[in-house]
C-alpha positions in Angstrom: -28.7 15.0 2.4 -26.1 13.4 4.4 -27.9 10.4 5.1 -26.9 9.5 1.5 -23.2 8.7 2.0 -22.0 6.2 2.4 -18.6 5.9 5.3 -15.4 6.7 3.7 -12.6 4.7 3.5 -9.8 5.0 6.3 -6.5 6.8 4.9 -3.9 3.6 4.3 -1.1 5.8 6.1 -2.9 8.5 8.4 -4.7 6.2 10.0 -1.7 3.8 11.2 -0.8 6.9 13.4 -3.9 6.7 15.2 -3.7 3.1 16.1 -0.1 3.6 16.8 -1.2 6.6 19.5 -4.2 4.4 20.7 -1.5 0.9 21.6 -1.0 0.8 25.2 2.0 -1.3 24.3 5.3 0.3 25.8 7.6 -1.4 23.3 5.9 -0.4 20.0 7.3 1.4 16.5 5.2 3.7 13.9 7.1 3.1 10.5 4.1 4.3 8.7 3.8 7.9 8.1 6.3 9.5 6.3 8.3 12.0 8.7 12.2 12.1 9.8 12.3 11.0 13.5 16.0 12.2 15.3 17.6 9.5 18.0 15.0 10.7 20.5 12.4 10.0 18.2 11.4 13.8 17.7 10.6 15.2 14.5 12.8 17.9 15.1 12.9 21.9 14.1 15.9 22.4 11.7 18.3 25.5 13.3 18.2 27.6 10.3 14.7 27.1 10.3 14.8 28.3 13.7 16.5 30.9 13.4 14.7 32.2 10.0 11.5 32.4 12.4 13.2 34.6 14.7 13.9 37.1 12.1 10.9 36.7 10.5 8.9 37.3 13.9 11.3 40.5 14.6 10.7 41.9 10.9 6.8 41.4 10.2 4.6 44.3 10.2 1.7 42.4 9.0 -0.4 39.3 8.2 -2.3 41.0 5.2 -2.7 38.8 2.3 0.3 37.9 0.2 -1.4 36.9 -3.2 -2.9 34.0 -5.5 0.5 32.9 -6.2 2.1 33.4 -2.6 5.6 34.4 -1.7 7.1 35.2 -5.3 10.9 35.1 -3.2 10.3 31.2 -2.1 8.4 30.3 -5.9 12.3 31.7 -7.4 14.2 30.1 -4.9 12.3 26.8 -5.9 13.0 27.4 -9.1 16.8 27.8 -8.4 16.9 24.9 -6.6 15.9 22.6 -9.3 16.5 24.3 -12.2 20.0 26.5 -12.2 22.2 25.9 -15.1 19.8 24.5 -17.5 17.9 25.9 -20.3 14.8 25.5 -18.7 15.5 27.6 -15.7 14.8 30.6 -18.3 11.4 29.3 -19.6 9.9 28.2 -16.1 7.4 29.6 -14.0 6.3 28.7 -10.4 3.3 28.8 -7.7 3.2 28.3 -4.0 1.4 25.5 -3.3 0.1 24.0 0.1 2.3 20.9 -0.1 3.1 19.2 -3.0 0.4 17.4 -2.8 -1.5 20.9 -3.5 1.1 21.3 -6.3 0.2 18.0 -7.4 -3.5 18.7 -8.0 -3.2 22.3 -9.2 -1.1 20.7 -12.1 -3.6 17.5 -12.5 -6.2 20.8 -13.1 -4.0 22.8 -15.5 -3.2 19.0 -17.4 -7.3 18.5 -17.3 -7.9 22.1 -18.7 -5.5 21.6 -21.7 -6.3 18.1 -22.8 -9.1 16.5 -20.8 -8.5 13.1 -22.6 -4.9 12.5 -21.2 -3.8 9.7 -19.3 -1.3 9.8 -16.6 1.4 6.8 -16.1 2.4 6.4 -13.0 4.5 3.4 -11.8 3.9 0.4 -10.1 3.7 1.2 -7.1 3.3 4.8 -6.5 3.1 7.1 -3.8 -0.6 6.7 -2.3 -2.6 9.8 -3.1 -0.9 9.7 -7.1 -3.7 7.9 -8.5 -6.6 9.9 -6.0 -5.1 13.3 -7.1 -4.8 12.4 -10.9 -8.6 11.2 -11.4 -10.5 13.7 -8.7 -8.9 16.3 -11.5 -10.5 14.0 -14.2 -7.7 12.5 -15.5 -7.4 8.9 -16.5 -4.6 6.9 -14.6 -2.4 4.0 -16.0 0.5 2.1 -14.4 3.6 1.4 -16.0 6.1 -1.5 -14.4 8.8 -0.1 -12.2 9.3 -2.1 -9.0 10.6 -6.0 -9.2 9.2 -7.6 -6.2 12.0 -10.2 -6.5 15.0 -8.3 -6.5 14.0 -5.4 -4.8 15.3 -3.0 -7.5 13.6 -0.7 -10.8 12.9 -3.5 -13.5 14.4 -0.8 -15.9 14.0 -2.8 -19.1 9.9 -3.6 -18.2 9.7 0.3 -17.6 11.3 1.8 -20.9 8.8 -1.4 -23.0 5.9 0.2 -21.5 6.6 3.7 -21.9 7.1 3.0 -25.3 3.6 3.0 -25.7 2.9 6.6 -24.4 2.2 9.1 -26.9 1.0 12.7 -27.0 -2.0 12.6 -25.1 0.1 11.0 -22.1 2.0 12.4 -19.2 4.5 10.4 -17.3 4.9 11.1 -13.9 8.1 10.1 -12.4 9.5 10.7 -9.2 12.4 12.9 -8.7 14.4 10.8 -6.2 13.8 8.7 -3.1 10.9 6.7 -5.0 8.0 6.2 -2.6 7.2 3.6 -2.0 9.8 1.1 -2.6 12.9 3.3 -2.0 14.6 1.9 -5.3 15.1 5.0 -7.8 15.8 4.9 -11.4 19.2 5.3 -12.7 20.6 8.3 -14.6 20.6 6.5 -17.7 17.0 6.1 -17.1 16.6 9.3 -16.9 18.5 9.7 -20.4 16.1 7.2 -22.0 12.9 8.6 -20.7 13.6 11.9 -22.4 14.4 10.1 -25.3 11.2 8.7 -25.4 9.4 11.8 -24.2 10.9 14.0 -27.1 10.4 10.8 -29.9 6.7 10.2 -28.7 5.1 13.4 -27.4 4.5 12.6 -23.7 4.9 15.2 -21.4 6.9 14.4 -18.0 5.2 15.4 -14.5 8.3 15.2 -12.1 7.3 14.9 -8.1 10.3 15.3 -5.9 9.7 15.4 -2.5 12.8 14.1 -1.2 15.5 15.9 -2.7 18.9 16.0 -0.1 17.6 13.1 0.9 19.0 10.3 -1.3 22.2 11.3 -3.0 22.2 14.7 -2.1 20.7 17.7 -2.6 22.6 18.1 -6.2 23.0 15.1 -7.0 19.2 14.4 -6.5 18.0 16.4 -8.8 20.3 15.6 -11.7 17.8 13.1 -13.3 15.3 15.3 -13.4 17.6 18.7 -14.5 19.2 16.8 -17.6 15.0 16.1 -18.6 14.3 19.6 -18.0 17.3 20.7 -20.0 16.1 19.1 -23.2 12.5 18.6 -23.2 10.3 21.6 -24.1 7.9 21.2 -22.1 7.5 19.8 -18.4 5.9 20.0 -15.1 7.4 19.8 -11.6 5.6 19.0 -7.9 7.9 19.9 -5.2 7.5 20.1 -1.7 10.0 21.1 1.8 8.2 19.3 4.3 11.2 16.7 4.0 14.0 18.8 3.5 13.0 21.9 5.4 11.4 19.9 7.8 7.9 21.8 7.6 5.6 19.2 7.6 2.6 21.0 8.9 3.3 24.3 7.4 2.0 23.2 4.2 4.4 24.2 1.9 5.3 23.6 -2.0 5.3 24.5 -5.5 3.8 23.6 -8.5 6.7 24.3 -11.4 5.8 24.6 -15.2 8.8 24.2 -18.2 7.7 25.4 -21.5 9.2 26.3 -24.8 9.4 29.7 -23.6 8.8 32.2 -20.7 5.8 33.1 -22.4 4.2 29.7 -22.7 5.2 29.0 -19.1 3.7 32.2 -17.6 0.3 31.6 -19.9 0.1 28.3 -17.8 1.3 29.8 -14.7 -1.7 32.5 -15.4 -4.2 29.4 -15.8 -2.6 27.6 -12.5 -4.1 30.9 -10.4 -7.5 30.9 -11.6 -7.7 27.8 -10.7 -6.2 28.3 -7.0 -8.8 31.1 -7.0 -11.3 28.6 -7.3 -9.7 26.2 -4.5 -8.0 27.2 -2.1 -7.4 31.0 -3.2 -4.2 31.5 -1.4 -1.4 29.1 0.0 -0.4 29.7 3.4 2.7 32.1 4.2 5.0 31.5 7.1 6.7 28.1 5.7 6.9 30.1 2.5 8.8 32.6 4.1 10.9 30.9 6.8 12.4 28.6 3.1 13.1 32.1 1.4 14.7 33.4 4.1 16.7 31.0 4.7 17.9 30.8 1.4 18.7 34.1 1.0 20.8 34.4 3.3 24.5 32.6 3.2 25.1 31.8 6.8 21.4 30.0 7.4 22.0 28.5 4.0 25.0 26.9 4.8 23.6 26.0 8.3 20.3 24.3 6.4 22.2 22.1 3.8 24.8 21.4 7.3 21.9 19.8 9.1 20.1 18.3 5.6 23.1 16.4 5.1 24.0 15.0 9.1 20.1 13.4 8.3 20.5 12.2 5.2 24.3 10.2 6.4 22.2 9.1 9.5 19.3 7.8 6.9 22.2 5.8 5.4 23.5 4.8 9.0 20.2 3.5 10.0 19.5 1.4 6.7 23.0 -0.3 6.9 22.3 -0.4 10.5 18.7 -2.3 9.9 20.7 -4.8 7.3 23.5 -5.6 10.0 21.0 -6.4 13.0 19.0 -8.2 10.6 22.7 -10.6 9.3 23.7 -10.8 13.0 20.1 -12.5 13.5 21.3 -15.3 10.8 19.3 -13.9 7.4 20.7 -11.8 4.4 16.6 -11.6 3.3 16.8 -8.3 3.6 19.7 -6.7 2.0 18.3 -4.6 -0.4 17.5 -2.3 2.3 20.8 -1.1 2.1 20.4 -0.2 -1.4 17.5 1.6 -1.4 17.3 5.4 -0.7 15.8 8.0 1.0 13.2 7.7 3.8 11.3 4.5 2.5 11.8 0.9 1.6 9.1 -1.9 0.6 10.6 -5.2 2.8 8.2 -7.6 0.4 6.1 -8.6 3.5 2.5 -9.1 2.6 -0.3 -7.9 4.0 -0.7 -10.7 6.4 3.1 -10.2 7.6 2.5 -6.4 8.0 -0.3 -7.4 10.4 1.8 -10.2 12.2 4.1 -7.3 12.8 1.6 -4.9 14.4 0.1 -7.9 16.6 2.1 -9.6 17.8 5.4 -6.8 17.9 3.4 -3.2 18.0 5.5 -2.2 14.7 3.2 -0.4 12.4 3.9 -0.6 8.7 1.7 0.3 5.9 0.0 -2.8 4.1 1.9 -3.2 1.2 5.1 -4.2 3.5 6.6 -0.1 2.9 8.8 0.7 6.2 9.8 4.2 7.0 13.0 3.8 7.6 14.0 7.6 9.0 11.1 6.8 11.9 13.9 4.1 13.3 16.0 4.7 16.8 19.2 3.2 16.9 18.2 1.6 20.0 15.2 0.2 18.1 17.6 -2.1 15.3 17.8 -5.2 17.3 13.9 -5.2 18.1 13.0 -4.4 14.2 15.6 -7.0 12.7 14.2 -9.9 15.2 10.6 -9.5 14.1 11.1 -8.9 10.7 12.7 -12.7 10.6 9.6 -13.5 13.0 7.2 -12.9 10.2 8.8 -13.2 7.4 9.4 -17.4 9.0 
């Protein structure tokens, strides 16, 4: 049977770390794969997180199964964190997830199971396993025009033509803040007009945040996507705290359904565990529980969003830190940077630039130019700004 397949493509991202790991180079930089490196270059353990662990390991009295939905304490809390104060925080229903990219799929399924024939916008470009997730689940994928490759920013005006054209079989999926790829997010106003269109034209909006804290805030992140919530009917939210709660490889998310009522949300919510029953069965618990924990309790609360928000000013450190090294080398090329936010920014190399930099300077940067720029060292600015105008010559 096996002798039938054919090899499988090698992941765009995951592999990069590989041949970063495999580089006997001394002086060498992984930008690729998306995870907050400290000054050390450590991925580090938030204290909060820490902390909840310690509790958690002093308190449990068993590792029997939790249920198809998971920890019903971290699904609320997710809910409170994107939802409280609007309408739709009374109509919504959540379901642990591993990941968001699990949330991502288990709402691709529930999509498929209501109306097979939908398409999916997603812009151009996305984050990498969008398009993957959306048609394994059956769905059809199109792209709508988000990122100018010119100025480095959301072509707004190219985005709201296109999504002019999406209608009631359509869902758009947007994401939340700290647009990956390309680090450029869409503006508030934006967010006014795609809700416009969503309620004049019958799409549905799929909202992924994966980021939130890490562009404006931890508020003022999600107040795009909380004014959409607040006056569509119906909606559906990926989320995911690998980022924010630092819990990469605990695998943990939610997949977040908005409907006209409570009702309508928990029928779908009811659909969203039959199909985890079929997948995966049941997410896994500790990451689950270290987020409600922590958020349950006021003192490792205040100590999480402390330590969310010392990253998210060094993000912004490091990417005006980047622009500077890059001016005191003689080139303003790369300004935008600044602008941009969250971990990610697409420098407009190509391909054959992106591979210049892993030749010839051991700087690893997926192909379509995208940087991670929370994977930088201070020490590393000088290094990164020199062979940036090295290529780009």
């Amino acid at each position: 049977m096996f002798k039938q397949l054919t090899e499988a493509p090698q992941d765009p991202i995951l592999s990069l770390s590989i041949a970063y790991r495999d580089d006997p180079r001394t002086e060498k930089m992984d930008l690729g794969i998306g995870v907050y490196k400290n000054s050390d270059g450590v991925t580090p353990i938030m204290k909060a997180v820490h902390l909840a662990e310690q509790q958690i390991l002093d308190s449990s009295t068993t590792k029997s199964y939790v249920g198809l939905a998971g920890n019903e304490a971290f699904n609320q809390s997710m809910m409170d964190l994107l939802l409280i104060g609007t309408s739709a925080h009374s109509r919504a229903a959540a379901v642990q997830t591993p990941g968001a990219s699990g949330a991502l799929r288990m709402l691709a399924d529930l999509i498929y199971l209501a109306q097979p024939e939908t398409t999916v916008w997603i812009s151009d470009p996305s984050y990498v396993n969008h398009k993957p997730v959306m048609e394994a689940a059956g769905l059809k994928v199109k792209y709508y025009p988000y990122f100018d490759r010119v100025t480095k920013q959301v072509n707004s005006e190219a985005m709201l033509h296109a999504l002019e054209e999406a209608g009631p079989k359509d869902v758009v999926l947007l994401h939340g803040c700290c647009h990956n790829p390309t680090g450029a997010d869409i503006s508030f106003s934006d967010w006014q007009a795609i809700t416009e269109l969503a309620n004049k034209n019958g799409f549905m909006p799929f909202v992924d945040i994966a980021y939130q804290g890490f562009g404006d805030g931890l508020e003022q992140d999600a107040a795009g996507l909380q004014h959409m919530a607040d006056n569509v009917e119906e909606m559906v939210i990926a989320t995911s705290c690998s980022k924010n709660f630092g819990l990469y490889r605990e695998r943990t998310g939610a997949a977040i359904v908005v409907g006209d009522s409570l009702r309508q949300a928990q029928k779908a919510r009811g659909r969203i565990l039959t199909l985890a029953r079929s997948t995966y069965t049941m997410p896994p618990d500790h990451g689950a529980a270290l987020v409600a924990t922590i958020l349950a309790d006021d003192a490792l609360t205040q100590s999480w969003k402390k330590e969310l928000n010392e990253m998210n000013q060094r993000l912004l450190t490091l990417r005006s830190g980047l622009v500077k090294a890059v001016r005191a080398q003689g080139s303003d090329g790369f300004d935008f940077i600044e602008h941009h936010k969250g971990m990610f920014s697409v420098t407009g190399l190509s391909p054959k630039q992106v591979a210049r930099l892993r030749d010839e300077c051991g700087i690893y940067a997926v192909g379509d130019g995208r940087i991670n720029i929370a994977a930088l060292q201070e020490q590393q600015m000088d290094y990164l700004a020199k062979a940036l105008i090295a290529v780009s010559n």
